[in-house]
VEXDREN-2710 file (C-alpha; in Angstrom, 1 decimal):
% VEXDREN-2710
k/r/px/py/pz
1/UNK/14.0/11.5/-24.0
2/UNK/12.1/8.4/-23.3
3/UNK/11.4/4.8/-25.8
4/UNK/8.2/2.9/-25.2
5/UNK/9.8/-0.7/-25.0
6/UNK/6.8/-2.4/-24.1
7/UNK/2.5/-2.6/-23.8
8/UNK/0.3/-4.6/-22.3
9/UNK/-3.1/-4.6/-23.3
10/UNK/-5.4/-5.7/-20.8
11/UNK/-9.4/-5.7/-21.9
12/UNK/-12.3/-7.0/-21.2
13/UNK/-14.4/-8.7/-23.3
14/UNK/-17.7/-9.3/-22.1
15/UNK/-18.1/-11.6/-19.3
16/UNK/-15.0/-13.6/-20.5
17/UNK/-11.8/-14.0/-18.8
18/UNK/-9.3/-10.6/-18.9
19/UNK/-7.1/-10.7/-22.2
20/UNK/-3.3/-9.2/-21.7
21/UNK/-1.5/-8.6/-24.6
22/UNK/2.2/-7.3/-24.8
23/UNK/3.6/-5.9/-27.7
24/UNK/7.3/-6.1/-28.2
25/UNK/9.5/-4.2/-30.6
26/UNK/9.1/-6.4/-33.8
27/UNK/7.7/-9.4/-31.4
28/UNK/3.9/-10.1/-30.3
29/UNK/2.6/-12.4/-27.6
30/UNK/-0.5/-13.0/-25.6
31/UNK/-0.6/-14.1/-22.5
32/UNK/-4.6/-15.1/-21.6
33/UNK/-5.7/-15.2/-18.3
34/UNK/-7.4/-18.8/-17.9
35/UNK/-10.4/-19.0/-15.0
36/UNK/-8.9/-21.9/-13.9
37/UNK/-5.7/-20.7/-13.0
38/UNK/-5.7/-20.5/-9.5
39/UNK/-3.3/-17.4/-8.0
40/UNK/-2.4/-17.5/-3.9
41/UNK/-1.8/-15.3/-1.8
42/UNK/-0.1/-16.0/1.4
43/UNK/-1.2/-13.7/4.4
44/UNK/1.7/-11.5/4.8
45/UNK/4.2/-12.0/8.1
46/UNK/5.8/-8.7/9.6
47/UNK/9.6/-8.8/9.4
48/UNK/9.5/-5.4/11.1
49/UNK/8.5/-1.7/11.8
50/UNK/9.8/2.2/11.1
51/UNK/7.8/5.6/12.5
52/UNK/7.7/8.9/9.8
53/UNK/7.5/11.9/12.2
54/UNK/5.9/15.2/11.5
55/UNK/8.9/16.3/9.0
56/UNK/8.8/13.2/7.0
57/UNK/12.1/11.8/8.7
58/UNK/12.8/8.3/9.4
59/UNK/13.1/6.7/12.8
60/UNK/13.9/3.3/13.2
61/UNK/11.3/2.3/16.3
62/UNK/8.0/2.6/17.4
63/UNK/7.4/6.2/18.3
64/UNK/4.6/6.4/16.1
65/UNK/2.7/3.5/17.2
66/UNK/-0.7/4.0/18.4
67/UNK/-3.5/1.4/20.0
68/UNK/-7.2/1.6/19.2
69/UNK/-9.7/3.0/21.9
70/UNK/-12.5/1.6/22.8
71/UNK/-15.1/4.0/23.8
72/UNK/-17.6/2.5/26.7
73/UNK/-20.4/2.7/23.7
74/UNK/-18.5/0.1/22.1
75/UNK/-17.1/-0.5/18.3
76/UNK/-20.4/-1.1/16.7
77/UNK/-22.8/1.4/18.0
78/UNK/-24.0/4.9/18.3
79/UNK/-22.1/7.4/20.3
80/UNK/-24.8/9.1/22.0
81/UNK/-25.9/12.7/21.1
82/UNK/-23.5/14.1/24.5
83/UNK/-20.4/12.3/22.8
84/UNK/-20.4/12.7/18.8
85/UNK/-17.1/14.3/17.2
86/UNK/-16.7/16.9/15.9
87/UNK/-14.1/16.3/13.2
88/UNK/-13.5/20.0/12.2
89/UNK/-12.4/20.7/15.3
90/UNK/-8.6/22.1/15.5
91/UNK/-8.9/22.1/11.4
92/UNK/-6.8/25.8/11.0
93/UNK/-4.0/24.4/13.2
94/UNK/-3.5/21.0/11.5
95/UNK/-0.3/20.3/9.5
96/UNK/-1.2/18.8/6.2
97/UNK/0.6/16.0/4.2
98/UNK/4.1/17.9/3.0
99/UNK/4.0/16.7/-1.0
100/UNK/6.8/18.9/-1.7
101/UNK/9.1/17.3/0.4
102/UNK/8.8/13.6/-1.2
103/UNK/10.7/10.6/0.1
104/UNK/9.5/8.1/-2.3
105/UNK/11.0/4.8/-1.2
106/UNK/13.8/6.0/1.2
107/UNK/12.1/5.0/4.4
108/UNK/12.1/1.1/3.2
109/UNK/16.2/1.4/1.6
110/UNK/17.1/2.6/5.1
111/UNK/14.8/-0.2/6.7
112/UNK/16.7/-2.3/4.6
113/UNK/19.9/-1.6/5.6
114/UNK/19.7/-1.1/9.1
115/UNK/18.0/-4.9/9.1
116/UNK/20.0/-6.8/6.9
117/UNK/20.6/-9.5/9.1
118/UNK/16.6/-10.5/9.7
119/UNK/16.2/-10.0/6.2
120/UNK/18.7/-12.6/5.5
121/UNK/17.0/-15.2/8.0
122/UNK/13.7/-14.4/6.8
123/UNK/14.4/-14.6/2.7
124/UNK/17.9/-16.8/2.5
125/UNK/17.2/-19.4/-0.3
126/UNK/18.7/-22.4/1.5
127/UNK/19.3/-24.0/-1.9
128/UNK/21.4/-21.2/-3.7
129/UNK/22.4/-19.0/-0.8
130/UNK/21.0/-15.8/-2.5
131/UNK/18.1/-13.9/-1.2
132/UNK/14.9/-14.9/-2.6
133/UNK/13.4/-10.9/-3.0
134/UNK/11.4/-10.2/-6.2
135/UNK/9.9/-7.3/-5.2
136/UNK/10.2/-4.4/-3.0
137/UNK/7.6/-1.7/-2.8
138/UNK/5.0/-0.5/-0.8
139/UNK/1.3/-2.0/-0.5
140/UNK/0.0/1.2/-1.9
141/UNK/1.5/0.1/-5.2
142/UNK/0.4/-3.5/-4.9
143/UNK/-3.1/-2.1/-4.6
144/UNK/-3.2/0.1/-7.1
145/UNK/-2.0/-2.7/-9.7
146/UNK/-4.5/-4.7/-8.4
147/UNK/-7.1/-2.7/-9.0
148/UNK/-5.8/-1.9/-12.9
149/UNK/-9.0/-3.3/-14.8
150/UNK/-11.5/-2.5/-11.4
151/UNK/-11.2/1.4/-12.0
152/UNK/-13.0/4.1/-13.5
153/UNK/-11.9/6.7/-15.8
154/UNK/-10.9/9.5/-13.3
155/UNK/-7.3/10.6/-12.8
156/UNK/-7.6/8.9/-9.2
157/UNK/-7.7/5.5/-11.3
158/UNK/-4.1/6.0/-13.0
159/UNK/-1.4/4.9/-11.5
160/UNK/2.5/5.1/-12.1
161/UNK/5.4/3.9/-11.0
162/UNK/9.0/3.9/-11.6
163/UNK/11.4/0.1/-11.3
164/UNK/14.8/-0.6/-11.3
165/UNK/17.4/-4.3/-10.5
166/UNK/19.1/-4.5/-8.0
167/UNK/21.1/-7.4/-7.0
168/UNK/18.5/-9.8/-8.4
169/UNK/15.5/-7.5/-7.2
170/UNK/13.5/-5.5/-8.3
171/UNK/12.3/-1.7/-6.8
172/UNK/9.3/0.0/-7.6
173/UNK/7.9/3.1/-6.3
174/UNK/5.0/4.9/-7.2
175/UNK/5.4/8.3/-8.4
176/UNK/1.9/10.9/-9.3
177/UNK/0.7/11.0/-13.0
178/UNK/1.3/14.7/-14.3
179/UNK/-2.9/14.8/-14.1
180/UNK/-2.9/13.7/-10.1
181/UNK/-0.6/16.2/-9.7
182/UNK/-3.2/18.9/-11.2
183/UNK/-6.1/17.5/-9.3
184/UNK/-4.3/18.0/-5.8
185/UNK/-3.0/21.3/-6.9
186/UNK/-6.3/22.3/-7.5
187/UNK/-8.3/20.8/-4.4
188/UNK/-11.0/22.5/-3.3
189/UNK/-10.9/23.5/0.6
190/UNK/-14.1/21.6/0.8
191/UNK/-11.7/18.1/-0.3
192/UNK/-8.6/19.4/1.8
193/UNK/-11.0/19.2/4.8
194/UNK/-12.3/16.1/4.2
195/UNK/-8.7/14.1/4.2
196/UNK/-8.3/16.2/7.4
197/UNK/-11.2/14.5/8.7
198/UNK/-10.0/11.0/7.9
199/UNK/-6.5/12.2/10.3
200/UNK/-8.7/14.0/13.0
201/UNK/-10.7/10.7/13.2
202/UNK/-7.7/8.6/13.6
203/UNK/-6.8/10.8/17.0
204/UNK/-10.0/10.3/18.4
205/UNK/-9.8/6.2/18.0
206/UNK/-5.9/6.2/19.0
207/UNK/-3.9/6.4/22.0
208/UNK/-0.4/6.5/22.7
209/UNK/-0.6/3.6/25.5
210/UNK/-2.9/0.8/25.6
211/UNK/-6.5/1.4/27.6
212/UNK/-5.9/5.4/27.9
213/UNK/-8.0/8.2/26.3
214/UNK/-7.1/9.9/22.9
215/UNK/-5.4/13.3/23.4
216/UNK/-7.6/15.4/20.8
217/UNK/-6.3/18.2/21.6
218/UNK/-3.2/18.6/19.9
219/UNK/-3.3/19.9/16.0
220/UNK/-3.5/16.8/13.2
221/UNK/-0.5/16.4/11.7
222/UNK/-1.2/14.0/8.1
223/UNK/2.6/13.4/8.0
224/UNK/3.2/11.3/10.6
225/UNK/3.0/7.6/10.4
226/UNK/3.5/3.7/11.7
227/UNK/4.8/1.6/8.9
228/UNK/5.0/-2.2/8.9
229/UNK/7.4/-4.2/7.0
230/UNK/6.1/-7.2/5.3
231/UNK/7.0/-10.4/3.6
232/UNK/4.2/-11.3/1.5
233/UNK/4.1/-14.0/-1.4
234/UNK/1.8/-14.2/-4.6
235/UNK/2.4/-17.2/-6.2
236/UNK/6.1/-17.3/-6.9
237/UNK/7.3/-14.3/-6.3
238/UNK/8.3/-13.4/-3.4
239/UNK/7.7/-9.6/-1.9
240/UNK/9.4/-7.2/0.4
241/UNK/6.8/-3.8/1.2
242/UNK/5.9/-1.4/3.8
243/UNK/2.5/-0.6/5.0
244/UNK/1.1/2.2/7.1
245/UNK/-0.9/1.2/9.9
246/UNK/-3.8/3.3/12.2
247/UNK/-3.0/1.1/14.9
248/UNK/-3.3/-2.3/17.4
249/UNK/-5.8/-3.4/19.1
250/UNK/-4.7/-4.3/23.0
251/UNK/-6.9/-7.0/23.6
252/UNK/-5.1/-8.7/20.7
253/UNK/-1.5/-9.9/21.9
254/UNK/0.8/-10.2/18.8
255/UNK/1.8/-13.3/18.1
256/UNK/5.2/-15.1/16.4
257/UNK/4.9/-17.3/13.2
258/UNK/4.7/-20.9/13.6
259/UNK/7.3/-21.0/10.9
260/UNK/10.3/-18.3/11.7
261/UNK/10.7/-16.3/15.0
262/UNK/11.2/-13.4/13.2
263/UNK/7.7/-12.9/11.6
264/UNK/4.9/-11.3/13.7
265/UNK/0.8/-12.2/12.5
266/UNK/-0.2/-8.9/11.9
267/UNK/-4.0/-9.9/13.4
268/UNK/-3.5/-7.5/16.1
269/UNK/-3.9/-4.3/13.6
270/UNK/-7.3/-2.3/13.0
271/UNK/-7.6/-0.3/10.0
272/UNK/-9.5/3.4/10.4
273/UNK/-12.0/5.1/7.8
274/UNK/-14.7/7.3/7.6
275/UNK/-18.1/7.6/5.4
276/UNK/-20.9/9.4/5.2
277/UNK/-24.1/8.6/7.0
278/UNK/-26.3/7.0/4.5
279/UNK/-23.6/5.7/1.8
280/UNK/-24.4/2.6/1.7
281/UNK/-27.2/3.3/-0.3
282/UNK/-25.0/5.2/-2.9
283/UNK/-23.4/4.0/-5.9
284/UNK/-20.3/4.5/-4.6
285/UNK/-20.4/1.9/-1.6
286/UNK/-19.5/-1.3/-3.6
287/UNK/-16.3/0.4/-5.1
288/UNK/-15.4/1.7/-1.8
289/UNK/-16.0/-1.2/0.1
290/UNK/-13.6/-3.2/-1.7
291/UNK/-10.7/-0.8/-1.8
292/UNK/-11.5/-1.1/2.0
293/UNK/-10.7/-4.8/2.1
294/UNK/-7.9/-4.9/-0.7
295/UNK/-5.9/-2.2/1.6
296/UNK/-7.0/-4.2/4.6
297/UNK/-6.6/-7.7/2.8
298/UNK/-2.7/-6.7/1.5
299/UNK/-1.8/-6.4/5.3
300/UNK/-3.6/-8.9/6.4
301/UNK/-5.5/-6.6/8.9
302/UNK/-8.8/-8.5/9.7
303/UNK/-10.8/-5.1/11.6
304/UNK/-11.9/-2.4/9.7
305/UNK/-13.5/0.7/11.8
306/UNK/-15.5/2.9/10.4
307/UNK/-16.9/6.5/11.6
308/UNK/-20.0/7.2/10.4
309/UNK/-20.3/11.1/9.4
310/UNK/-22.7/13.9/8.6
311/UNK/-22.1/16.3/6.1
312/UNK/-20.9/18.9/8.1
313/UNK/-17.9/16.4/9.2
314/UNK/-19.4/15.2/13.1
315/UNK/-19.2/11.2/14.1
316/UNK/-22.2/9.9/15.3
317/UNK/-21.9/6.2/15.1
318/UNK/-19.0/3.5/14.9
319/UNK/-19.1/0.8/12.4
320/UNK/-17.0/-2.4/12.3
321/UNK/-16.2/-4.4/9.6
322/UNK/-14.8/-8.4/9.0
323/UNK/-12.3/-7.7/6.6
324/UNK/-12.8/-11.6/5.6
325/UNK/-16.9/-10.6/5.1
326/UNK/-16.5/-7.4/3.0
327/UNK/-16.3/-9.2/-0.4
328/UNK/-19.6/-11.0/0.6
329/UNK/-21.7/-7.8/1.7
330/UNK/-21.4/-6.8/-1.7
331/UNK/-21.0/-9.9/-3.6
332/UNK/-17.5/-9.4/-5.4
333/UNK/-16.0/-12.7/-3.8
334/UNK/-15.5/-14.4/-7.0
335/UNK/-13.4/-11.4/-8.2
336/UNK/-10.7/-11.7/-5.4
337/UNK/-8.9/-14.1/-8.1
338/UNK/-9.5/-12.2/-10.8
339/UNK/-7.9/-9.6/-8.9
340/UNK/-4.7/-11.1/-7.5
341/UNK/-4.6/-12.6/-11.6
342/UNK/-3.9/-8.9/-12.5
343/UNK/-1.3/-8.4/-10.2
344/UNK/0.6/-11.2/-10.9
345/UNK/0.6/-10.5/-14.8
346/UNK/1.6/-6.6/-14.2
347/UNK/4.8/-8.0/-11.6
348/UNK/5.5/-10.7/-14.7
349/UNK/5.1/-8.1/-16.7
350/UNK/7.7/-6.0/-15.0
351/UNK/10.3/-8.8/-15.1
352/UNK/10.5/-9.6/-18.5
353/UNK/11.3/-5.6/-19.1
354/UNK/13.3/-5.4/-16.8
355/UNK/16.5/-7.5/-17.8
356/UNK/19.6/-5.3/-16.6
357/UNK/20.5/-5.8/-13.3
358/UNK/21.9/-1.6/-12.7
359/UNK/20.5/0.4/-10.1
360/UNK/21.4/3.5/-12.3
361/UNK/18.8/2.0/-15.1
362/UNK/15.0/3.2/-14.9
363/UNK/11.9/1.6/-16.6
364/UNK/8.7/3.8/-15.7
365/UNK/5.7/1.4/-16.0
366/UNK/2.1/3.6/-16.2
367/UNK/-1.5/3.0/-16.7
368/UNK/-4.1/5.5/-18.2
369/UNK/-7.9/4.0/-17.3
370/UNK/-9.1/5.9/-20.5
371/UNK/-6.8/3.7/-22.5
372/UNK/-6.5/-0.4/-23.0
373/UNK/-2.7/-0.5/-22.3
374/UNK/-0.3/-0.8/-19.4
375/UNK/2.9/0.9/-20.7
376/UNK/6.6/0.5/-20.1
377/UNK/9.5/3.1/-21.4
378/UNK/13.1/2.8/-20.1
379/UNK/13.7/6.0/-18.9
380/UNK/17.1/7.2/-20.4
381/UNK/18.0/10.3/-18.4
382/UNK/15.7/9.2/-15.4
383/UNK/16.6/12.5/-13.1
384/UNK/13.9/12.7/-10.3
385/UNK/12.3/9.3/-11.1
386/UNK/15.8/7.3/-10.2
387/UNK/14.5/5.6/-6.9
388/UNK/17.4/4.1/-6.0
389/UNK/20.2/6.3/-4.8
390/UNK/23.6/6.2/-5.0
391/UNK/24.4/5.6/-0.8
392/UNK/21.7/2.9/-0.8
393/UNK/23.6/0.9/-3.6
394/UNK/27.3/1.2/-2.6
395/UNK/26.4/0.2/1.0
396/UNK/24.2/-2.5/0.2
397/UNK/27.0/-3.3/-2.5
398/UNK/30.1/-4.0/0.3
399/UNK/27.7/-6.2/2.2
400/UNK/26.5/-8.2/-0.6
401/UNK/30.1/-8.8/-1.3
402/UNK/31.7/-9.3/2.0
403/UNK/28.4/-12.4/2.7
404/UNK/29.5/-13.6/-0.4
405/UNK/32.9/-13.7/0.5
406/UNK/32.1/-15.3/4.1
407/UNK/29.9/-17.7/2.3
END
C-alpha cells in the first residue's frame, strides 16, 4: 500500500519561465523558476573506476576498459566502399542485456565500500568533519530528470526512481515504469537488432590495448561495461554517480586535478553512437542530438563518434562531434540553464520529502509526460524497490562509527 505525500507540478506556460508547484498534505507552495537565476555546473572529476563482466558481476579494476581506434580513414570521414561494417554481422551469437537479472545500484554500494578512504579525501567537509554527499546515483538518472519538461509523450519519456537517507545522503536508483517494462517485453526483432547494432559498433571502434585493431570477431555481449565514478556538483549539492563509458582515446593522456590528486579530468573519454544516414534531415535529429550532449555533457566527455548507417545496419562513414558545439548546431544553447534549473528543483525536491534518515525507508519519486506532475509516495512495504540493502548499511554503519570515534 502506498500514500502520495507529495507533487510537483512543473508546466509551461507559453514562452515564460517553467512554473513548479508542490502540493503538500494540507500545505501549498510554489517555487518559480526565475530566468535569472543562474544554476552551475561544475565538470565532473573521476574519483574512480569498476568493470560489469558478461554476467553482470562486479569487478573492482579495469578489465573492461577499452581505447578508441582510429582507422587510417580517419574519425571524420568515409570508410571506403572495401571497408564499411557490417553491423549484423555475428547478430545470432550476441548475448543481449540480461534484464532479469537486475543489480540496480549494487555496483556503486560496493564501489563505495571498497573506496572509503578516497571518498573521504575527496568529499570530507573540513569545517564539520562529515562527508559532504547529497546524492548518489547514476548519470542515467541525472539525465533523465533533466530532461523532465524536454520529453515527449511516449513511455521512453517517463522515468522512475526509487530514494532513500542514509547517513546524511541520499540514494536513488532508477527503476522501469510498469509501461517500459511492456514496451521491451514486446520489442520487435527489428528494435532488438538495432540496440545490437549500437554494441557491434562499439567493438569495431574499441580495442583492448592502445593503437591495436578491434577483435570483431567474437559474439557482442550488451552486458559488459566500464563505469566511471564521478564527483560532480550542481550548485550546492554535491553528487556521487557512476557512468558507463565506450572508451579513451590514447592520444589523450589522463590527467590529475589541479585541485586533489585523487580526481582524474575525464577529457580523455570518447562517447560511441550510431544514426542513420540522412537523419539529420529528420525531425528527430534536434531531440537526439541533445540527449547526445546531455549524456556526454554529465561526464564531461568532450568527443562524440558517430557511425553513420544504412538501413540494412552497414557503416559507411564516421562522424565526430564537439560535445561543447552540439547545443549550437541546433540552436538549444540557451536551454542548457533551463535544463540544469529542472534538475536542481527535482534533487530539492527530493530533499524536502525525504526527512528520515533510515535506509529501511523508501520514497518512490515518478514522472508521467502525459501528466503535469512529478510525484512522490513513501513506499510502505517497499519489497523489490528497497535499494539499499541490509550488508551495505551495517558495514558502512561500523565505519561511520569507528571514524567518528577516531575523530
Amino acid at each position: 500500500m502506498t500514500y502520495t505525500i507529495n507533487e510537483l507540478q512543473l508546466q509551461k506556460r507559453h514562452s515564460a519561465p517553467s512554473l513548479f508547484v508542490m502540493n503538500r498534505q494540507f500545505h501549498e507552495k510554489e517555487v518559480k523558476l526565475n530566468d535569472r537565476k543562474i544554476i552551475t555546473f561544475r565538470k565532473p572529476s573521476e574519483i574512480g573506476h569498476y568493470s560489469v563482466d558478461g554476467v553482470k558481476e562486479f569487478h573492482d579494476d579495469n578489465r573492461q576498459m577499452k581505447w578508441i581506434y582510429k582507422p587510417s580513414s580517419g574519425w571524420n570521414a568515409d570508410l571506403g566502399p572495401e571497408s564499411h561494417w557490417d553491423l549484423n554481422v555475428g547478430y545470432p551469437q550476441a548475448i543481449k542485456k540480461d534484464f532479469e537479472n537486475k543489480k540496480y545500484i549494487t555496483h556503486i554500494l560496493k564501489w563505495i565500500l571498497n573506496h572509503r578512504e578516497e571518498i573521504q579525501r575527496v568529499f570530507l567537509s573540513p569545517k564539520s568533519n562529515n562527508l559532504k554527499i547529497d546524492f548518489v546515483c547514476s548519470r542515467g538518472l541525472l539525465q533523465n530528470i533533466c530532461c523532465t519538461l524536454k520529453t515527449g509523450k511516449s513511455s521512453r519519456d517517463e522515468w522512475s526512481f526509487c530514494a532513500s537517507k542514509f547517513k546524511s545522503t541520499i540514494y536513488m536508483c532508477s527503476f522501469e515504469t510498469d509501461n517500459q517494462i511492456m514496451d521491451r517485453k514486446n520489442e520487435t526483432e527489428k528494435t532488438k537488432v538495432m540496440t545490437t547494432w549500437g554494441a557491434k559498433f562499439e567493438q569495431h571502434m574499441t580495442s583492448g590495448a592502445p593503437n591495436s585493431m578491434p577483435n570483431t570477431s567474437v559474439p557482442v555481449n550488451e552486458n559488459e561495461g566500464y563505469y566511471v565514478v564521478l564527483k560532480g556538483q550542481l550548485n550546492e549539492y554535491y553528487l556521487l554517480y557512476s557512468a558507463e563509458v565506450d572508451g579513451k582515446d590514447p592520444a589523450i593522456p589522463q590527467e590529475y586535478s589541479y585541485f586533489n590528486s585523487i580526481l582524474k579530468e575525464t577529457d580523455c573519454y570518447v562517447e560511441l553512437k550510431t544514426t542513420r544516414h540522412g537523419s539529420d534531415k529528420g525531425r528527430y535529429y534536434r531531440p537526439t542530438l541533445f540527449k547526445w550532449w546531455l549524456q556526454s555533457f554529465l561526464a564531461g566527455i568532450p568527443k562524440i563518434i558517430c557511425g553513420v548507417r544504412n538501413d540494412t545496419g552497414v557503416v559507411g562513414q564516421l562522424k565526430t562531434f564537439q560535445t561543447e558545439n552540439i547545443l549550437e548546431i541546433i540552436q538549444e544553447k540557451r536551454n542548457i540553464n533551463n535544463c540544469l534549473k529542472i534538475c536542481h528543483e527535482i534533487l530539492g525536491f527530493v530533499k524536502e520529502c525525504i526527512q528520515e534518515d533510515d535506509p529501511k525507508i523508501v520514497y518512490r519519486f515518478f514522472y508521467e509526460p502525459c501528466t503535469p506532475y512529478v510525484k512522490c509516495e513513501k513506499l510502505i512495504n517497499p519489497g523489490q524497490f528497497k535499494i539499499l540493502p541490509d550488508w551495505f548499511a551495517d558495514e558502512y554503519e561500523t565505519y561511520y562509527d569507528e571514524r567518528k570515534e577516531s575523530c
